[in-house]
Structure formats: structure tokens, C-alpha cells
C-alpha positions in Angstrom: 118.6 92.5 124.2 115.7 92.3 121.7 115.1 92.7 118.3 111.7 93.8 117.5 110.0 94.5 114.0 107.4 97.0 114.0 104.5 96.9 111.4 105.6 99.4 109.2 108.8 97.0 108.6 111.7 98.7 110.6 113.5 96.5 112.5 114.9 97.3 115.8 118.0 96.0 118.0 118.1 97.4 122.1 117.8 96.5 125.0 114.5 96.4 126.6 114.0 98.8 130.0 110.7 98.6 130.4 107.1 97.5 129.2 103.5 97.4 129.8 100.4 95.0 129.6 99.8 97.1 126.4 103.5 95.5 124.6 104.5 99.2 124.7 108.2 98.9 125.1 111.3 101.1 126.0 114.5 100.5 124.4 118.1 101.9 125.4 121.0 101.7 122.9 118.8 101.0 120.2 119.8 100.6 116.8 117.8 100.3 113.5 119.0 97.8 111.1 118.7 98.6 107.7 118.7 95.8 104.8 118.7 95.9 101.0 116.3 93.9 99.2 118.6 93.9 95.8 121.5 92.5 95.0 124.0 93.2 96.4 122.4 92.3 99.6 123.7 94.8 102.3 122.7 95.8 106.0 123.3 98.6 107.8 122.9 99.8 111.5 121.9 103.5 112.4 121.7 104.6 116.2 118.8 105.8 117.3 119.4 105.9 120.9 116.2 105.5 123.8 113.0 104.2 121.5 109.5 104.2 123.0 107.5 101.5 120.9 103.8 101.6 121.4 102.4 98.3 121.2 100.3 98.2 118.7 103.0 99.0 116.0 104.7 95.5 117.6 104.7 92.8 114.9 107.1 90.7 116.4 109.7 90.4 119.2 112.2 87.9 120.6 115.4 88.0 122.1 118.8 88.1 120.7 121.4 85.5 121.1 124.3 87.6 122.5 126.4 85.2 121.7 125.7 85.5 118.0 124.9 89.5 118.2 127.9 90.4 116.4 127.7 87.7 113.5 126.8 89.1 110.0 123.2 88.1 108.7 123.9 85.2 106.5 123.4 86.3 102.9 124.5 89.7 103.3 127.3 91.8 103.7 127.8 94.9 106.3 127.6 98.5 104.4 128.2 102.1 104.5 124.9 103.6 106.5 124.7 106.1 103.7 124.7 104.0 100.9 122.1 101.6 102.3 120.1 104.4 104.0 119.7 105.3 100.2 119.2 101.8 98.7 116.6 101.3 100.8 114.9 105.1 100.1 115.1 104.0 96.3 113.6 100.6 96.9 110.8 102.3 98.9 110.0 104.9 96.6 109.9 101.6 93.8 107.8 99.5 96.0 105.4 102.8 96.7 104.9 103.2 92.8 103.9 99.6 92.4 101.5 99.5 95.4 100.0 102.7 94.1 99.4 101.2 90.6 98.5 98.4 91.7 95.4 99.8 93.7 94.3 101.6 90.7 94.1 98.1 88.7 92.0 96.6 92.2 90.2 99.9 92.1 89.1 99.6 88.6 88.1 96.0 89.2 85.9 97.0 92.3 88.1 96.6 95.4 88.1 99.4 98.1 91.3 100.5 99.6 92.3 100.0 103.4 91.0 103.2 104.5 87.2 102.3 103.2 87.3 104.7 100.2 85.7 103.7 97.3 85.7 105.3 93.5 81.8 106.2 93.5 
């Protein structure tokens, strides 16, 4: 069983099938574990079934302690998957705002974005 956190900051619990030289990975009874950044801290875990991960979206990987699969993260508590499906939306949209605002300020001051694009 691994848990594996992918670039764009999901984090995902299976167990691994398969893989390649490339890191691409299969997971079966996979589950995608949700977690609050505001208090109160809360996780959640939605099933998502058979995941194909290509490798370059791995950030990091490593096995999970079967023994301690079950325990609760320390400093959270276990939530409805609605409510922190939600939290986590709302926190996202937040986050989105400030990185958006935050490249205007780094545009006005001369930096490009990630994609190359400039304000010429």
C-alpha cells in the first residue's frame, strides 16, 4: 500500500499494481485523502477506485505502515466527505485569488509568470 502526492497537491492512498521505469503507477482501491488547512483541521477520504498516475505528476511516494493505516492523522479529526470536499473548494478558490494577485504585484515589478508571458 502506498501513499503518493502528486504535484498538483492531491494525495493518494492504494495499493500499487504496477509501474514503469517512467514512475507511472497503477493503483487499485485507491482513495484520495482530503485535508483542511483551517481550523478546525479535518480529513476526509473519497474513493476513487483503479488510478493511473503518470510519472511525471509523482512528487513523492513511500509506503504505508499497515499497521498504522487506520490511525487518524495527528492534529486532525475524521469528517463528513461533503463538508471537507467543500472546505477544501473554498480554501482553493482563496488560495487561487491570492496567487492571482499576487502575480499582478510580481508582474508590475517585472517578473514573468511560469508560462514565459510577459506584460510587453
Amino acid at each position: 500500500k502506498l501513499m503518493v502526492a502528486l504535484r498538483d497537491g492531491r494525495k493518494l492512498i492504494g495499493v500499487l499494481r504496477s509501474w514503469d521505469q517512467f514512475a507511472n503507477l497503477v493503483l487499485q482501491s485507491t482513495s484520495e485523502r482530503l485535508f483542511t488547512h483551517s481550523p478546525p483541521l479535518q480529513f476526509a477520504d473519497v474513493p476513487r477506485g483503479t488510478f493511473l498516475v503518470r510519472g511525471e505528476n509523482v512528487l513523492l511516494l513511500g509506503e504505508v505502515d499497515l499497521d498504522k493505516d487506520d490511525d487518524v492523522p495527528v492534529g486532525f479529526e475524521k469528517g463528513e466527505v461533503a463538508e471537507v470536499q467543500a472546505r477544501v473548494a473554498e480554501e482553493r478558490k482563496v488560495r487561487e485569488r491570492r496567487e492571482k494577485e499576487r502575480g499582478k504585484v510580481l508582474r508590475g515589478e517585472g517578473f514573468v509568470g511560469e508560462e514565459g508571458e510577459g506584460t510587453f
